[in-house]
Each structure stands twice: as structure tokens, then as C-alpha cells.
C-alpha positions as CSV (number, residue, x, y, z in Angstrom):
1,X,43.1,67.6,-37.2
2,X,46.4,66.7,-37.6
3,X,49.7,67.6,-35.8
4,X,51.4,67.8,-38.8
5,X,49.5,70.6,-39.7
6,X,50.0,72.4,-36.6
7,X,53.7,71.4,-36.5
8,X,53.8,73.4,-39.8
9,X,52.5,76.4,-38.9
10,X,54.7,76.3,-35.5
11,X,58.0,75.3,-37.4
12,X,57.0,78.2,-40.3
13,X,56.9,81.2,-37.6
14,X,59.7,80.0,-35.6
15,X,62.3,79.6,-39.1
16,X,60.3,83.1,-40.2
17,X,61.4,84.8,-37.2
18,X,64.6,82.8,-36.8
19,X,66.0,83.8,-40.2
20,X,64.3,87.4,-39.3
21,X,66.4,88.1,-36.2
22,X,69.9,86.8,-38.2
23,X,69.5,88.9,-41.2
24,X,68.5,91.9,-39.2
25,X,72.0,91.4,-37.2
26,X,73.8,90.8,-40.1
27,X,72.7,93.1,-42.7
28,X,71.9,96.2,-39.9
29,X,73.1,95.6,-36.0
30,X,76.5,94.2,-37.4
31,X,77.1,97.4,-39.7
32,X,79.7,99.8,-39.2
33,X,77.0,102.7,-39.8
34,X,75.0,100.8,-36.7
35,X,78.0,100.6,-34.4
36,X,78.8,104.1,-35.4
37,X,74.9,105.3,-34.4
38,X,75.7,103.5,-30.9
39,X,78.8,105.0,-30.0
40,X,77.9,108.0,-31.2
41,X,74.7,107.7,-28.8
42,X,76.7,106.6,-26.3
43,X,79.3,109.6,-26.3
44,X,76.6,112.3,-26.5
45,X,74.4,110.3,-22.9
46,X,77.7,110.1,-21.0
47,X,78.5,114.1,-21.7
48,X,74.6,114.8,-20.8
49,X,74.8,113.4,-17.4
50,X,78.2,114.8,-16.7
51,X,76.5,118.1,-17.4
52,X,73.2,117.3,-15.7
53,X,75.1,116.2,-12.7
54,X,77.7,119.0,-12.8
55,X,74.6,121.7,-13.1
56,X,72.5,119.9,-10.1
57,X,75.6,120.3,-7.8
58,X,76.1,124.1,-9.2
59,X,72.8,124.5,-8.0
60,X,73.0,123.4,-4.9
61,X,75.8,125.2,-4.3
62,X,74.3,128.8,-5.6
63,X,71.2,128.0,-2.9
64,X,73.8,127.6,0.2
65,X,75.1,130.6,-1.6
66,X,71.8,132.5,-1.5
67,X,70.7,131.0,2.0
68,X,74.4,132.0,3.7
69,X,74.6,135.7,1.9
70,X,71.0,136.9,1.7
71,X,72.8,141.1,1.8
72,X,73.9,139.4,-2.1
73,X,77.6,140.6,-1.6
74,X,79.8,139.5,-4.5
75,X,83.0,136.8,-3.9
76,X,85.3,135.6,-6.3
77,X,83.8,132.2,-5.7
78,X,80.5,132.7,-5.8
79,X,78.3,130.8,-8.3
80,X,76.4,134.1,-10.7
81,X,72.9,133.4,-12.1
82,X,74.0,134.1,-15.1
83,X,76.5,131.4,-15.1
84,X,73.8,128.8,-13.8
85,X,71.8,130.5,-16.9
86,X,74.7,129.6,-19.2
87,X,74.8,125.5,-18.4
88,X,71.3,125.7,-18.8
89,X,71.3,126.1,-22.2
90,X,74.3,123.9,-22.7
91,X,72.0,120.9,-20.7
92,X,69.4,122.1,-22.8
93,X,71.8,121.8,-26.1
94,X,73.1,118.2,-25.1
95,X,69.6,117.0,-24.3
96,X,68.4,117.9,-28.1
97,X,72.0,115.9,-29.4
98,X,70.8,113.0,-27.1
99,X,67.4,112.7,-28.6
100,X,68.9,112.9,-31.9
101,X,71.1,110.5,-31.9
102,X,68.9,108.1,-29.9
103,X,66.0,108.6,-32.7
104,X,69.0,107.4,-35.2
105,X,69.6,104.2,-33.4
106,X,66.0,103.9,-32.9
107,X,65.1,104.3,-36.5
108,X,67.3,101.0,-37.1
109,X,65.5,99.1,-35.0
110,X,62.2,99.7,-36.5
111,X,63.1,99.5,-40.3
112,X,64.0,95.9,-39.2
113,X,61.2,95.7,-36.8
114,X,59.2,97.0,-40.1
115,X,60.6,94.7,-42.3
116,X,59.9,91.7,-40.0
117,X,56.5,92.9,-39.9
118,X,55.9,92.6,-43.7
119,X,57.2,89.3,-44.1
120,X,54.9,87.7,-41.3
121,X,52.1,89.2,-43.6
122,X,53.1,87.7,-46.2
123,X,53.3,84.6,-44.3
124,X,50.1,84.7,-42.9
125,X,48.1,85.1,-46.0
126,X,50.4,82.3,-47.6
127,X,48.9,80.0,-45.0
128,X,46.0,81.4,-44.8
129,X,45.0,80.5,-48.2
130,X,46.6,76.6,-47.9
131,X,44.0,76.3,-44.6
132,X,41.7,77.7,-45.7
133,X,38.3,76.2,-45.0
134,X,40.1,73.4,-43.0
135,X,39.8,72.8,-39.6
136,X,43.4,72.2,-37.8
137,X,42.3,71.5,-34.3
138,X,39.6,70.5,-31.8
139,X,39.8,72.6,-28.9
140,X,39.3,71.8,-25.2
141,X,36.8,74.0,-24.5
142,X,33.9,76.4,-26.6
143,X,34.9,79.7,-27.2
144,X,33.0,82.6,-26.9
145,X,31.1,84.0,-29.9
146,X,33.8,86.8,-30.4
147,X,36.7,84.6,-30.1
148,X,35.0,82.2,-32.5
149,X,34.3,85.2,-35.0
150,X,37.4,86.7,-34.9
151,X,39.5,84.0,-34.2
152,X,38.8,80.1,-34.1
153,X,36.3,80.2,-36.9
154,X,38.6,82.6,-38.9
155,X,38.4,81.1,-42.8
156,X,36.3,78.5,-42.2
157,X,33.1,77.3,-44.1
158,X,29.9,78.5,-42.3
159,X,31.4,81.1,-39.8
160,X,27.8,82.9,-39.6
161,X,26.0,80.1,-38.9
162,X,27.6,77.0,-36.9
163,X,25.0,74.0,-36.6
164,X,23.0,74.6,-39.7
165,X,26.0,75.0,-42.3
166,X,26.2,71.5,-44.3
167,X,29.1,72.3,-45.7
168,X,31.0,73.3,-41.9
169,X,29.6,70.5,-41.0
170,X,31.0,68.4,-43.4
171,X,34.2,69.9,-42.8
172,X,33.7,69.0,-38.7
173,X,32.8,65.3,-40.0
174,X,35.7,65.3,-41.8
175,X,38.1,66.5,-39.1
176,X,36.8,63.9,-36.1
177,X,37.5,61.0,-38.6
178,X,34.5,60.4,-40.0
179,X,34.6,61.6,-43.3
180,X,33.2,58.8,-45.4
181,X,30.0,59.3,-43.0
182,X,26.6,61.0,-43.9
183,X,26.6,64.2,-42.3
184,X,23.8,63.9,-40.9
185,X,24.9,60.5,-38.8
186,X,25.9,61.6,-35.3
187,X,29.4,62.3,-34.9
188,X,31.6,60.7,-32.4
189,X,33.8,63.0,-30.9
190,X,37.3,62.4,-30.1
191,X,37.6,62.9,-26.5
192,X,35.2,63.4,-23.8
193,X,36.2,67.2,-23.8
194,X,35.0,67.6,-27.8
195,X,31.2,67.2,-28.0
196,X,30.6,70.2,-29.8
197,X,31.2,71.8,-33.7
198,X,32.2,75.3,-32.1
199,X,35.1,73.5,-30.2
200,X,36.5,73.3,-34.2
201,X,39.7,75.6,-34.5
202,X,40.4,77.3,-37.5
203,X,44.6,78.4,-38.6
204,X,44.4,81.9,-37.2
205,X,44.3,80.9,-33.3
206,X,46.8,78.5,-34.0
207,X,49.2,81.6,-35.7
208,X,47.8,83.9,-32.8
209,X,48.9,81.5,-30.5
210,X,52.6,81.0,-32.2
211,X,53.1,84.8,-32.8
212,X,52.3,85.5,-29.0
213,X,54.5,82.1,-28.1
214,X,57.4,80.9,-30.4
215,X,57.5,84.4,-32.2
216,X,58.5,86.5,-28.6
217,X,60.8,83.7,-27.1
218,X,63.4,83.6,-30.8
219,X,62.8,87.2,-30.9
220,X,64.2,87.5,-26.9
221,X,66.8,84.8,-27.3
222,X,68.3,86.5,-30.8
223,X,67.0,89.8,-31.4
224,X,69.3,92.9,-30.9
225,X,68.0,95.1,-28.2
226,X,68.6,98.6,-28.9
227,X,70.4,100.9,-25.5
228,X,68.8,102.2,-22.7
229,X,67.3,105.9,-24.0
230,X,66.7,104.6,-27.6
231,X,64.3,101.7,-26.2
232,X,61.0,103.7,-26.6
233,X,60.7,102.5,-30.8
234,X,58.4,105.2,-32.1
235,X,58.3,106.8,-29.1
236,X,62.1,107.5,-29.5
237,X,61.7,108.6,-32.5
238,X,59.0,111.0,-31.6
239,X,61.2,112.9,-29.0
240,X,63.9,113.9,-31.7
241,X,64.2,117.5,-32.5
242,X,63.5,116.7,-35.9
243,X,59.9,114.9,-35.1
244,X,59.1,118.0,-33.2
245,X,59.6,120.8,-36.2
246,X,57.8,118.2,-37.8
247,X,55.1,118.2,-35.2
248,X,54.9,122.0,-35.1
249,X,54.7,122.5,-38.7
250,X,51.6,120.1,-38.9
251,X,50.2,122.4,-36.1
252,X,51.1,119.4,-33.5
253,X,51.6,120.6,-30.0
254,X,54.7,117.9,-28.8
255,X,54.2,118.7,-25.6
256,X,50.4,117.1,-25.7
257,X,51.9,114.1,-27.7
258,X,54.9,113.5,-25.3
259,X,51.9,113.8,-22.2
260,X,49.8,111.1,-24.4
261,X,52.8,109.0,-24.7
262,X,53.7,108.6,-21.0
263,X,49.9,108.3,-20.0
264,X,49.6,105.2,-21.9
């Protein structure tokens, strides 16, 4: 165990999602065609709820109507059905231009949310196979046998069976300092907390452990947060009137998915 090692794999998310986050706002949030997507966005919200709040008032007004002239006798100022039936379907019409161009800003942020995605694969096979088979850290406490499978014993020599793995256990020998030593000589462990060869760490709880850590802080501190109403990723993307044709020609109900969507 050494904190170079760990220091590595720390300082190669933190520059991987560092350089990420810049070339994503240089190469797509700093583009004309982005700020172009925005503003267009933008333009079509601000008319929507002008209209939404124009029709809400238009109805209140046509139930006072209804309430104060139940005989139905016509005025030159009263509000007609027919013309709460008309801004209906201009809401309606807005609402469909809002989705759309929401699921265009959206679909920005998740080609570089995509891209980002692909290059911390690549990264973690990369380090993957330069620890393999090497133990990185001794941790505090013994993990649980899924956390151990899936996780802390991830690449390691002797996964399936701990204790009676010479060659895990030469790796453990090697990784409390004692390397040079039989294996089969008892091991001193380096603090009173490590007394134990599942307490071994492998690289992947150490990435986990960045990705959920270093990975989320850059991201918040220099990632480019798309506007309220295109904020939903896929789930923007999904409300467009293009994902819904989509939907329906596949024999997709949107309705169900949308209902799916806001359960979870």
C-alpha cells in the first residue's frame, strides 16, 4: 500500500474530469449553436407562461361569467367557450415548442455527458490493468462478502477464496511490508485496526470512491448546468414531440412512460 498509488488514481479522475468539464464548455456550452438553443428555449418558456397565465385568468373570468349570468344572455364582453377553446390549443401548441426546444438543449448536455462517460471507461480499464492483482490499500474495517466481491477484491489474485489463496496471500504479505517473508510466517499487521487479509482493498473501491467524491465536486464547481425545464437529461428528451411519434410508432404508450418517469 502506497499513497502514491492512491494519489494517482485520485489526481487521474480529478485532471479526467477537469479537462472533461473545459472542453465540453469550450467545444459545446460556448458555441453559438448552444447559446442559440438557450435563447431560443428561453423565448418559447417566457411566451408559454404568458399564455398559461393569460388562459388561467380567462378562465376565471368565464366562471364569474357563468356563476353571475346562469339565463346565458350574450354581452359584448363576455368571454365565449369557444374562445377559451381557441387559447387552448394555442397553450397546447406552445407547450409542444417548449418541449422541443428544451429536448435540443438537453440533447447537448448528454452528448457531452456521453462523451465524458466514455472517456472514464477508458480510464478505468487503463488502470485497471496497471493494478491489477495489486493491493492499493488496507482498509479500516472487513467488508461484507458483496462489497468484497464486487468491490474491494475487484482484480485481485484469489477473489473466490481469501485465506487459502497462496498467491493472494502473497500479494497481502507483500503489501504489509513483508515481502521478503515466507508466507506462511505470521504477518504483522500495520495498525491495530488491520488484522485481517479481507481488510485488503483492491483499485475499484478506491475509483468508486473518487468517482462518487472528486468526480461530483469538479463536475459542480465547472460543469455547465443546463436551464430550468431542460434539466430532466433523458427525461427531457423523452417529453419532446419527436420522442413521442417515436414512442407511438414502436407501439409505446408516452403517457405510461411519462407516469414511470415521475414515479421514480
Amino acid at each position: 500500500m502506497t499513497v502514491n498509488d492512491i494519489g494517482k488514481i485520485v489526481l487521474s479522475v480529478g485532471v479526467t474530469q477537469l479537462l472533461a468539464d473545459l472542453l465540453s464548455r469550450k467545444f459545446i456550452f460556448q458555441s453559438g449553436s448552444y447559446k442559440k438553443s438557450v435563447a431560443t428555449f428561453q423565448r418559447a418558456k417566457d411566451k408559454h407562461d404568458k399564455t398559461a397565465a393569460a388562459l388561467a385568468a380567462k378562465r376565471l373570468l368565464y366562471e364569474a361569467q357563468q356563476q353571475s349570468n346562469p339565463g346565458g344572455k350574450k354581452s359584448s364582453q363576455q368571454i365565449s367557450a369557444k374562445s377559451l377553446e381557441k387559447d387552448e390549443k394555442k397553450l397546447k401548441f406552445e407547450s409542444n415548442d417548449v418541449t422541443a426546444t428544451a429536448a435540443e438543449v438537453a440533447r447537448r448536455h448528454t452528448s457531452a455527458n456521453f462523451s465524458t462517460a466514455i472517456v472514464f471507461f477508458l480510464l478505468y480499464r487503463i488502470l485497471a490493468a496497471e493494478y491489477s492483482g495489486k493491493i492499493v490499500a488496507l482498509l479500516p474495517f472487513e467488508p461484507f462478502h458483496l462489497l468484497q466481491k464486487m468491490m474491494t477484491f475487484r482484480g485481485l489474485a484469489g477473489a473466490a477464496g481469501f485465506d487459502s489463496s497462496t498467491e493472494f496471500h502473497f500479494l497481502w504479505v507483500k503489501a504489509v511490508g513483508a515481502g521478503g517473508e515466507s508466507i506462511t510466517k505470521p504477518m504483522a499487521p500495520l495498525s491495530p485496526d488491520v488484522n485481517h487479509a479481507s481488510q485488503a482493498c483492491a483499485f475499484a473501491f478506491i475509483y468508486f470512491l473518487c468517482n462518487m467524491s472528486v468526480k461530483v465536486v469538479i463536475n459542480m464547481i465547472l460543469g455547465e448546468k443546463p436551464p430550468p425545464g431542460a434539466d430532466e437529461g433523458v427525461g427531457t428528451l423523452m417529453n419532446s414531440p419527436q420522442s413521442k411519434k417515436m414512442m407511438d410508432a414502436f407501439g409505446v404508450d408516452p403517457q405510461e412512460v411519462t407516469g414511470l418517469k415521475k414515479k421514480s
